[in-house]
N, C-alpha and C positions, 0 to 999 in steps of 0.2 A: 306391688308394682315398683319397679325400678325410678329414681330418678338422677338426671347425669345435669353437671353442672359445665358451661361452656366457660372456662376464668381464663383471662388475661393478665392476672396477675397473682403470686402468694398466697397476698389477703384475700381474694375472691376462695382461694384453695381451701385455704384455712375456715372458714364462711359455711363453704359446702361442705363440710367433714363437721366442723359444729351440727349444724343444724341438719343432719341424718343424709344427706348424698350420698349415694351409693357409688359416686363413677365422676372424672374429673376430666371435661376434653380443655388441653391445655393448647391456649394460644397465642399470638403475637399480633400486633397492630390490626388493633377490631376494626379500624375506618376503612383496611382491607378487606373488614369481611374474616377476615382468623388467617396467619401465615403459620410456618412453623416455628416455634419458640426457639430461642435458643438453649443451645448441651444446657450452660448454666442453669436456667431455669427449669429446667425439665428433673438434671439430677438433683437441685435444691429443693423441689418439690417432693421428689422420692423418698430424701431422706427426712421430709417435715411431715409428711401427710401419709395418713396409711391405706387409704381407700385406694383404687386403681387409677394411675392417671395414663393415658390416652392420646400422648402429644398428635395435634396437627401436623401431616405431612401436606405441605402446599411449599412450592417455592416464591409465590411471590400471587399478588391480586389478580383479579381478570380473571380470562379464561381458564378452563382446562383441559385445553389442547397444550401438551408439551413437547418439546424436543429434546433430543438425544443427550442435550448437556442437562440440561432441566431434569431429566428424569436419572440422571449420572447423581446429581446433586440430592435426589430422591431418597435411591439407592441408597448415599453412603448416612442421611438421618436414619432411614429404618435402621439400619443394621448399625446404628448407635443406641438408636432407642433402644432395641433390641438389647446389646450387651450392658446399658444403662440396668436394665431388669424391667422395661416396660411391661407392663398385660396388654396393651394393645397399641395400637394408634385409628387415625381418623383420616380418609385420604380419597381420593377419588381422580379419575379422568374420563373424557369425552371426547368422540369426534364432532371433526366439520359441522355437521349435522347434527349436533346435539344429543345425539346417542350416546351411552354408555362404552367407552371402549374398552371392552370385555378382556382381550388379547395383552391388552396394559394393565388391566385392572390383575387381571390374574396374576402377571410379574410382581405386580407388589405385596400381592400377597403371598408369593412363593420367597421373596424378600424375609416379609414380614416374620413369617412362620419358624416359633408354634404362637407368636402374639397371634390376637383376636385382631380382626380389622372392620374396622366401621366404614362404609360408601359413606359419604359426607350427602350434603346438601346437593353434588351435583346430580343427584338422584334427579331432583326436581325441576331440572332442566332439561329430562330425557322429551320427548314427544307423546312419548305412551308408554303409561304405568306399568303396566302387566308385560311391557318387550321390558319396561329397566330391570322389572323384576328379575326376569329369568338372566338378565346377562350380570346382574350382581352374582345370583345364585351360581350362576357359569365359574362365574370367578371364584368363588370360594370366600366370600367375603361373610360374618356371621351376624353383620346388622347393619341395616338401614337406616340412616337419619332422613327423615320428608316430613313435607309440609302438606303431604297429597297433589303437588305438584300445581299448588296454592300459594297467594302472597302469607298467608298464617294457613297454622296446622287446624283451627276452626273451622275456618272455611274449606280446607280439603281432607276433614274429616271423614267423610261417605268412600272417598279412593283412599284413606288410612284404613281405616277399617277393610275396606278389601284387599287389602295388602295384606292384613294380619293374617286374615282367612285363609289368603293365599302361598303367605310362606312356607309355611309349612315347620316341622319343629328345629328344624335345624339352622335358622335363620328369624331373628330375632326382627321387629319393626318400633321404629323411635321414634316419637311424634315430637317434631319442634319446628320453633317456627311463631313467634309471639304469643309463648306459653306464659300466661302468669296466676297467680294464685284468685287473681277476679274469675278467670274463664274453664279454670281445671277442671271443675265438678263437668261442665258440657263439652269440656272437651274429649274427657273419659268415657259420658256417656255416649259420646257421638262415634269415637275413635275406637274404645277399645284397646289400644296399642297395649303391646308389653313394656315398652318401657316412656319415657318422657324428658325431655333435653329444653332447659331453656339457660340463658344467661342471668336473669334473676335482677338486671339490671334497672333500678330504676331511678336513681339522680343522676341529672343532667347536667352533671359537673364538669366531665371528661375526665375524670378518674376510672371509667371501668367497672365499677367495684359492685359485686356481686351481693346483694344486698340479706345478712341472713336469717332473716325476719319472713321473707316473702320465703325465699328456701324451705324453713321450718313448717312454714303454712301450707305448701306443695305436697311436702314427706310427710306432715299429718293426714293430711286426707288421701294418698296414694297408697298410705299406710291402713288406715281406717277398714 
């Protein structure tokens, strides 16, 4: 089993490529919740870290309902990521309604392509699991980040695990969502997931910083 590391910063980068990470979602101001990184950081990451990194396409906090400049500004990150040498990125939108907007979703991906694109978190915003499902799948996106549609991915373990069931093979499922090396062993049991996303974070410095010791103890037993 996969594990992806959510870093805000380098050293978070560097952290999760020590201590066996397989995948790097790269981001900008965590008190937002993850925006998109800047070029600089995304290409100085490329050239430090060899695993894949993943940059967040988000233009700014809040919602994700965007408009026409918003998604202008989307546009031209992907298709930098992209000729940067990304493997993927992490990105998502929704309507009014908290639905999945399929119709959008799919533009980024048609963006994005041939990167890999992950639905972010606003998965878990949708109303009903099994409609986000199918409008990810619509779009052509090849992995899910949820929590089960859960404050943590523990607690909405039982709709992880039927996600997994449900994707089917060409569509991957990533459980995050206050994953730490205390809760893995039951959260594997409970979830199932193909793969596992947490930030690693645990002094309350306001540095960020991905801690990778707990890393190491995640990719031992995912490994196991």
């Amino acid at each position: 089993m996969l594990l992806e590391i959510c870093a805000y910063n380098i050293r978070s980068c560097r952290a999760a490529e020590a201590a066996g990470a397989r995948r790097i979602e790269l981001c900008a101001d965590p008190g937002a919740g993850g925006v998109t990184p800047s070029w600089g950081l995304i290409q100085f990451a490329l050239e430090q870290i060899s695993i894949p990194v993943f940059p967040m396409i988000r233009p700014r906090g809040g919602n994700f309902i965007y408009d026409a400049d918003e998604l202008a500004i989307m546009k031209k990150d992907i298709l930098k990521c992209r000729e940067m040498g990304c493997k993927g990125i992490a990105t998502g939108v929704q309507l009014a309604d908290n639905k999945i907007d399929t119709d959008t979703l799919a533009r980024l991906v048609e963006w994005a392509g041939p990167m890999e694109v992950t639905c972010h978190k606003v998965f878990d915003r949708a109303p009903d699991a099994q409609e986000a499902l199918q409008a990810v799948m619509k779009a052509g996106c090849k992995r899910i980040l949820t929590s089960g549609l859960a404050p943590t991915a523990l607690e909405g373990a039982a709709v992880i695990k039927m996600l997994t069931a449900a994707a089917g093979p060409d569509l991957r499922i990533m459980a995050g969502g206050g994953v730490r090396s205390a809760n893995i062993v039951a959260l594997v049991a409970g979830a199932g997931a193909h793969e596992y996303h947490t930030s690693a974070i645990v002094a309350n410095d306001g540095h960020y910083m991905s801690d990778e010791n707990v890393i190491r103890t995640i990719v031992t037993y995912l490994n196991a």
